[in-house]
BATI-956875 format. One record per residue: residue number from 0; x, y, z of N, C-alpha, C in turn. Coordinates in nm, 4 decimals, padded with zeros to 6 digits. Layout:
N
SITE    k      n.px      n.py      n.pz     ca.px     ca.py     ca.pz      c.px      c.py      c.pz
SITE  NUM         X         Y         Z         X         Y         Z         X         Y         Z
...
***
This chain:
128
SITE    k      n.px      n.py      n.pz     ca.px     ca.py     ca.pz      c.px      c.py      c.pz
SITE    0  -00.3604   02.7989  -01.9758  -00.2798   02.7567  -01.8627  -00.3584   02.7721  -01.7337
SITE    1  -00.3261   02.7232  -01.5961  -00.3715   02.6981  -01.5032  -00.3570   02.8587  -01.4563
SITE    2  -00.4305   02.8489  -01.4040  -00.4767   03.0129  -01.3013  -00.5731   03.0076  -01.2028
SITE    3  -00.4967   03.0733  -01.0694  -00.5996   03.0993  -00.9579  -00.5903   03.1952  -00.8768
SITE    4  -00.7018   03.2549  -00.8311  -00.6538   03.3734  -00.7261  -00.7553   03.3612  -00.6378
SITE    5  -00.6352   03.4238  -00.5460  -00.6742   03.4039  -00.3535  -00.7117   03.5166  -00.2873
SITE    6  -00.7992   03.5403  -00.2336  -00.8139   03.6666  -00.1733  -00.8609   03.6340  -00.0022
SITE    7  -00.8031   03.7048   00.0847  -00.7849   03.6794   00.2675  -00.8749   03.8177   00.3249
SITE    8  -00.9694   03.7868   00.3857  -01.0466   03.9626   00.4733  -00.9306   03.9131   00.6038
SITE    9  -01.0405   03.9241   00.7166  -00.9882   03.9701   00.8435  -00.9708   03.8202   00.9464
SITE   10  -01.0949   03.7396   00.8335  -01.0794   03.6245   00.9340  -00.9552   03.5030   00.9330
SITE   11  -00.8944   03.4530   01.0112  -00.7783   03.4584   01.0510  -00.7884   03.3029   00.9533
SITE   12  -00.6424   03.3577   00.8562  -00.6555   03.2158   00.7159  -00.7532   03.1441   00.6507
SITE   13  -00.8567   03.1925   00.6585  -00.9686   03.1350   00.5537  -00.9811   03.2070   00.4412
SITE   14  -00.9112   03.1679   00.3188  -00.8803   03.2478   00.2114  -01.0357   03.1473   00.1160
SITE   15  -01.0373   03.2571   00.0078  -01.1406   03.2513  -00.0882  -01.0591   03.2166  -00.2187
SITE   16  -01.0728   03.1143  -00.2640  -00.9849   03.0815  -00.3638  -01.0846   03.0538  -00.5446
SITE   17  -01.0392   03.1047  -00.6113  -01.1202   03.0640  -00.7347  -01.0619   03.0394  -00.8537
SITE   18  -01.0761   02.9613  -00.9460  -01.0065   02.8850  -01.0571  -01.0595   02.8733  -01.1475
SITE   19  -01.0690   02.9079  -01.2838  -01.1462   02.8595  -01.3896  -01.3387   02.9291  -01.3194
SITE   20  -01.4356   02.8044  -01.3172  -01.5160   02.8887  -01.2832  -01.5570   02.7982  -01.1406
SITE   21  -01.4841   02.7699  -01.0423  -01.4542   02.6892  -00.9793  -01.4520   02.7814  -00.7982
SITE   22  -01.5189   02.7798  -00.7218  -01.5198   02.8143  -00.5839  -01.4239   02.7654  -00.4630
SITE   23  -01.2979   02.7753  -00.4520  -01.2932   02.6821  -00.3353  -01.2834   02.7491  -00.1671
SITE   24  -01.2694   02.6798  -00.0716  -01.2145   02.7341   00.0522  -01.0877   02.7091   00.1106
SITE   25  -00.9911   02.8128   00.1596  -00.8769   02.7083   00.2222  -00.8721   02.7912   00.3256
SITE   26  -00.7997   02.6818   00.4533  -00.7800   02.7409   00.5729  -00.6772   02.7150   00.6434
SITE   27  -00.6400   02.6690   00.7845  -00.5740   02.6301   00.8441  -00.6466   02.5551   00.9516
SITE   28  -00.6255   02.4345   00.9935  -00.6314   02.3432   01.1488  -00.6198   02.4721   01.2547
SITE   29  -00.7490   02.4609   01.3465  -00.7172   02.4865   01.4666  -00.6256   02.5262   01.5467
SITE   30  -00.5556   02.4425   01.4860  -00.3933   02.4082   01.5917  -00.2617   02.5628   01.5312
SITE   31  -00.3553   02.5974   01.4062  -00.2660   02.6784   01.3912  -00.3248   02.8171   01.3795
SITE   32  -00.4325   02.8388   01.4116  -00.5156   02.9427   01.4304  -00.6367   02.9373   01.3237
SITE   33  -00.6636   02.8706   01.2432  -00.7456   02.9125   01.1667  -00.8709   02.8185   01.2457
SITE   34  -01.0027   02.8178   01.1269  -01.1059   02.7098   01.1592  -01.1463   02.5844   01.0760
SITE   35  -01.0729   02.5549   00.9867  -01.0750   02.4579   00.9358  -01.1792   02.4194   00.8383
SITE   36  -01.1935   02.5184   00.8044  -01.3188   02.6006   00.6799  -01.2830   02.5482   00.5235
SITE   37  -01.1344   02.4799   00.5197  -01.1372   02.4280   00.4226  -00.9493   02.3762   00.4068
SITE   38  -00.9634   02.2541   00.2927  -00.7867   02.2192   00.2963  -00.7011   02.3340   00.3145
SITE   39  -00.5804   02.2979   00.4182  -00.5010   02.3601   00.4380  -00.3872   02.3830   00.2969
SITE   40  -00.2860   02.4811   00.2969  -00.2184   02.4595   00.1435  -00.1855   02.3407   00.1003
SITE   41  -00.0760   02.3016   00.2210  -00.0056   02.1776   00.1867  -00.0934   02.0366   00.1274
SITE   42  -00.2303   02.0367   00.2371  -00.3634   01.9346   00.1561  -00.3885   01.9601   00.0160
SITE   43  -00.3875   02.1239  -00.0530  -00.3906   02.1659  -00.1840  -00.2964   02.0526  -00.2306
SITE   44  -00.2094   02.1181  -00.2002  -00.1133   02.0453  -00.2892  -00.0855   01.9208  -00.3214
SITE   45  -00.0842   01.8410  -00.1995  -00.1061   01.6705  -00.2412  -00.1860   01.6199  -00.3161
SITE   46  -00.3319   01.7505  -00.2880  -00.4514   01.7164  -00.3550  -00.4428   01.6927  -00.5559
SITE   47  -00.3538   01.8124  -00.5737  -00.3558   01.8598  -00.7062  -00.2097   01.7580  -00.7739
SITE   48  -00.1587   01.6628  -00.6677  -00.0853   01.5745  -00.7506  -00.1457   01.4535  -00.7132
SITE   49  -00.2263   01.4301  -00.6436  -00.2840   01.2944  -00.6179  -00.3736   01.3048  -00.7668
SITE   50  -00.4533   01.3675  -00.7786  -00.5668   01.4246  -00.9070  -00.4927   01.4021  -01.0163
SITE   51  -00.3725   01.4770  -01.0529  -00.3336   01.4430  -01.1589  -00.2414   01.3051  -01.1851
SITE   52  -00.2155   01.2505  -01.0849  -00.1776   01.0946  -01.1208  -00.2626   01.0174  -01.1184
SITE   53  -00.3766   01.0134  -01.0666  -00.4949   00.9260  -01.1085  -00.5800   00.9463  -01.2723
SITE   54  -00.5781   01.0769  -01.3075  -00.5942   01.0960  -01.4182  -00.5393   01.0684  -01.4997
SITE   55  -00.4154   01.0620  -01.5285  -00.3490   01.0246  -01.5980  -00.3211   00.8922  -01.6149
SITE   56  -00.3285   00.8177  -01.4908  -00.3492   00.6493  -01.4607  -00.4530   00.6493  -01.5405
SITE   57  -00.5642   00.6645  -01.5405  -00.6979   00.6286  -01.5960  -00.6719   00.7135  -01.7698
SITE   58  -00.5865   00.7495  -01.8105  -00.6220   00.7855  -01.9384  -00.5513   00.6985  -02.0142
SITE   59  -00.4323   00.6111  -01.9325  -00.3170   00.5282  -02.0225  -00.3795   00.4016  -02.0040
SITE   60  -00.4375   00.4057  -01.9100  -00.5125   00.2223  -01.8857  -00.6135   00.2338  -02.0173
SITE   61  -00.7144   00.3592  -02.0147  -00.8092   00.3681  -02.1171  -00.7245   00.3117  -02.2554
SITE   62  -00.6229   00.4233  -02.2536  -00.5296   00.4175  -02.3835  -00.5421   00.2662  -02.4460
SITE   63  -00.4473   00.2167  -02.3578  -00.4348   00.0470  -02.3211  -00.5138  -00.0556  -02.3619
SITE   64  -00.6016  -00.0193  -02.3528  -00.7875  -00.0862  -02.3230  -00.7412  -00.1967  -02.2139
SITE   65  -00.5954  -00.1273  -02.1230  -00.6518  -00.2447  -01.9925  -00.7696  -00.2234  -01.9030
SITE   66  -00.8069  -00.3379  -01.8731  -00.9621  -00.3028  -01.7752  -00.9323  -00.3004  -01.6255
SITE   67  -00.8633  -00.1913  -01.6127  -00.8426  -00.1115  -01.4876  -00.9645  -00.0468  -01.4295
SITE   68  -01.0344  -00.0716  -01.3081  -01.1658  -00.0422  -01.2780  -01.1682   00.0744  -01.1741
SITE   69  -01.0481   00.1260  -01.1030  -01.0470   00.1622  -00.9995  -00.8651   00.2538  -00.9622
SITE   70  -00.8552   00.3897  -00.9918  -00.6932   00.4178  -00.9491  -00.6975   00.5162  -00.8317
SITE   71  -00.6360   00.4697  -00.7216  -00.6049   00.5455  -00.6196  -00.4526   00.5602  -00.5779
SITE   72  -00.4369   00.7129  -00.5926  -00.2546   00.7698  -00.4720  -00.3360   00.8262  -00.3872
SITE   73  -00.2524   00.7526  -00.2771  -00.2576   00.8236  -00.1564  -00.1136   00.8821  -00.1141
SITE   74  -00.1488   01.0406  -00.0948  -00.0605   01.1104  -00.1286  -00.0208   01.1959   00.0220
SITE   75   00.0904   01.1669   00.0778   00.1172   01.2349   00.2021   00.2841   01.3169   00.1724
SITE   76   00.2667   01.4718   00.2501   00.3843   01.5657   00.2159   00.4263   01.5752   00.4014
SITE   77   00.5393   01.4908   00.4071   00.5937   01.5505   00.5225   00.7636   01.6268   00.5061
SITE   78   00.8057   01.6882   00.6668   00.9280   01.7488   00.6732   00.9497   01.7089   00.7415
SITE   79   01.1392   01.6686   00.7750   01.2441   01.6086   00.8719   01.3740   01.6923   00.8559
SITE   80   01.3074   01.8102   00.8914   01.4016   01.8798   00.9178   01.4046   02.0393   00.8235
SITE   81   01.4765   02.0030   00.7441   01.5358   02.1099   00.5903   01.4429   02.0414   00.5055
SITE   82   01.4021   01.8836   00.5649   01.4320   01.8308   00.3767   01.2738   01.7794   00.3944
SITE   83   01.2060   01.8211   00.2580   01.0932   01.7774   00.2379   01.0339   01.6499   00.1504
SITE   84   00.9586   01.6437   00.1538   00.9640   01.4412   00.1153   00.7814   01.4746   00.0553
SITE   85   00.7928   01.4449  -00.0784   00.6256   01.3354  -00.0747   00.5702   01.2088  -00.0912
SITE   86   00.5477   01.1117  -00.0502   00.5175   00.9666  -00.0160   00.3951   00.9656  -00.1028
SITE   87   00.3984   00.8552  -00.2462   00.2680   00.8483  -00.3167   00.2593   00.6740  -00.3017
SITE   88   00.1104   00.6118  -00.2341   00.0972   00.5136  -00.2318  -00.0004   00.4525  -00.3800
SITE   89   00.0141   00.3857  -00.4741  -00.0997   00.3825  -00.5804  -00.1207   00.2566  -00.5486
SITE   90  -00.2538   00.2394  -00.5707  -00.3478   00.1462  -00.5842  -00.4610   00.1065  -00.7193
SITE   91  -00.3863  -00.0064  -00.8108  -00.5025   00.0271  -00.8665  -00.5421  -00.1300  -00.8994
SITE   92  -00.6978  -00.1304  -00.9283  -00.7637  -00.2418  -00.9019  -00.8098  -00.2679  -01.0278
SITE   93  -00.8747  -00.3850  -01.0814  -00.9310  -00.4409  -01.1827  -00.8030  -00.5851  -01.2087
SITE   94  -00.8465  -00.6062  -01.3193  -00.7736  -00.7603  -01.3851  -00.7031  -00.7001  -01.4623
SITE   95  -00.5622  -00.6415  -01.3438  -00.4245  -00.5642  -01.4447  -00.3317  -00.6968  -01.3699
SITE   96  -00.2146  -00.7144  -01.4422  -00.1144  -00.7876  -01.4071  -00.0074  -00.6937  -01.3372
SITE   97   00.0928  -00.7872  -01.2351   00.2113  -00.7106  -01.1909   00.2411  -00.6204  -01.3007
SITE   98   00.3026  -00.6626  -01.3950   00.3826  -00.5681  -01.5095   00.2801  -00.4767  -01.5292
SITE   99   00.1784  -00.4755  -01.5877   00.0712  -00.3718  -01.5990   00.1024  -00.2490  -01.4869
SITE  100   00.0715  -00.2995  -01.3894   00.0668  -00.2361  -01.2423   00.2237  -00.2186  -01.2623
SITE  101   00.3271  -00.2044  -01.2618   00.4649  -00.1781  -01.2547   00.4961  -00.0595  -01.4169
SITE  102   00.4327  -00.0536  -01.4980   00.4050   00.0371  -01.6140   00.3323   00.1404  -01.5753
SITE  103   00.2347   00.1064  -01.5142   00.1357   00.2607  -01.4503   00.2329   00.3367  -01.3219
SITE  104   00.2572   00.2750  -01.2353   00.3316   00.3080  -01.1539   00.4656   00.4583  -01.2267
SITE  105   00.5645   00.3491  -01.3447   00.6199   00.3952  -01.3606   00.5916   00.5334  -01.4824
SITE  106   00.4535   00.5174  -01.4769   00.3704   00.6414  -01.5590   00.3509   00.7464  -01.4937
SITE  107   00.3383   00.7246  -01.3344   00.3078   00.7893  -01.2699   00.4126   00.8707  -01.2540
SITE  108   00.5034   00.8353  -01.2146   00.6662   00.9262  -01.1941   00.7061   01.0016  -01.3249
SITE  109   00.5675   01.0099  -01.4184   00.6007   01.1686  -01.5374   00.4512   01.1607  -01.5518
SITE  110   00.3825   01.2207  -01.4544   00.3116   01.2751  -01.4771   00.3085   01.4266  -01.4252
SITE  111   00.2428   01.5074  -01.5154   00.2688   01.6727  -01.5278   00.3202   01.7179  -01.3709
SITE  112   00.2329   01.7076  -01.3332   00.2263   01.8026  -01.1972   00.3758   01.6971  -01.1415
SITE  113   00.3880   01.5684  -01.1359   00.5250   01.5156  -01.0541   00.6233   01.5491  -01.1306
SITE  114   00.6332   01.5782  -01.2221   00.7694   01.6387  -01.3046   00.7669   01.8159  -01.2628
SITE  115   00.6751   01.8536  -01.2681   00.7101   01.9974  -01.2230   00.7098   02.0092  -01.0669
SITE  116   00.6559   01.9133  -00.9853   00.7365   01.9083  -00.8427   00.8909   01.8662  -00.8427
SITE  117   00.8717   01.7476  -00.8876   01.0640   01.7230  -00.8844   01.1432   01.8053  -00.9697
SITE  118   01.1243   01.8861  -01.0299   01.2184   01.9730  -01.1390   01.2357   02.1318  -01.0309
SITE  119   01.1107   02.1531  -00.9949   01.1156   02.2971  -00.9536   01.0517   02.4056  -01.0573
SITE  120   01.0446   02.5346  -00.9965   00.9798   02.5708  -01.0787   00.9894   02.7172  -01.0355
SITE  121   01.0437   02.8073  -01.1657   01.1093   02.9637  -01.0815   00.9525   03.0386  -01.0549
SITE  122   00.9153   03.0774  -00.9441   00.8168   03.2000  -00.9271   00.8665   03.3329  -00.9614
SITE  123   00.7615   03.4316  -01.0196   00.8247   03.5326  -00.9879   00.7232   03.6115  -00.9507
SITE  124   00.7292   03.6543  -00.8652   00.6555   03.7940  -00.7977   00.6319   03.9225  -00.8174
SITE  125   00.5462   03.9577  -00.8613   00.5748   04.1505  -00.8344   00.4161   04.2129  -00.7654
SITE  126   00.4468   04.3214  -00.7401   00.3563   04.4323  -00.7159   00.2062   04.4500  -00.8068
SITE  127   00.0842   04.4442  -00.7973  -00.0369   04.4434  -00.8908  -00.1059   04.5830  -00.8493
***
């Protein structure tokens, strides 16, 4: 299963993040004190469902043997208020037909990570 841990010193939100055998950086914009040393969470996060709907686009086209050359979401998380929203734009290119393109699409709306965003998902916390 997926696993990562974060560790923060003194400098203000630039956390050290590591995964598998994997390095990353995350921070915060300027605007909110940090230096911008690396994606902010919320960028994580679009990041890690944009990734897994393109992957998964590209494993059912493979499946398929449609000759899909190219899959892009562009993936934006905003708030209006209480209520939070994520906007996925897909794009995908090669010699697929509407219906093709209307099947991936609707592939996309179960893929892992978008089913465990829209479902929810209990955390639980304790003391280490």
């Amino acid at each position: 299963m997926a696993h990562a841990r974060a560790s923060i010193g003194t400098t203000n939100y630039q956390t050290a993040i590591v995964t598998g055998h994997h390095a990353l950086t995350a921070d915060e914009g300027p605007e909110l004190g940090g230096k911008d040393a690396g994606p902010a969470p919320y960028d994580l996060l679009t990041s890690a469902l944009a990734a897994c709907t393109v992957i998964t686009l590209r494993m059912y086209a493979e499946r398929k043997q449609w000759a899909v050359t190219a899959v892009h979401a562009d993936v934006h998380y905003g708030r209006e208020g209480d209520r939070q929203h994520i906007d996925r734009v897909l794009t995908i290119e090669g010699p697929v037909d509407t219906e093709q393109k209307k099947r991936m699409a609707d592939i996309a709306e179960r893929t892992p990570v978008t089913l465990t965003l829209k479902g929810g998902l209990e955390i639980r916390t304790r003391l280490g």
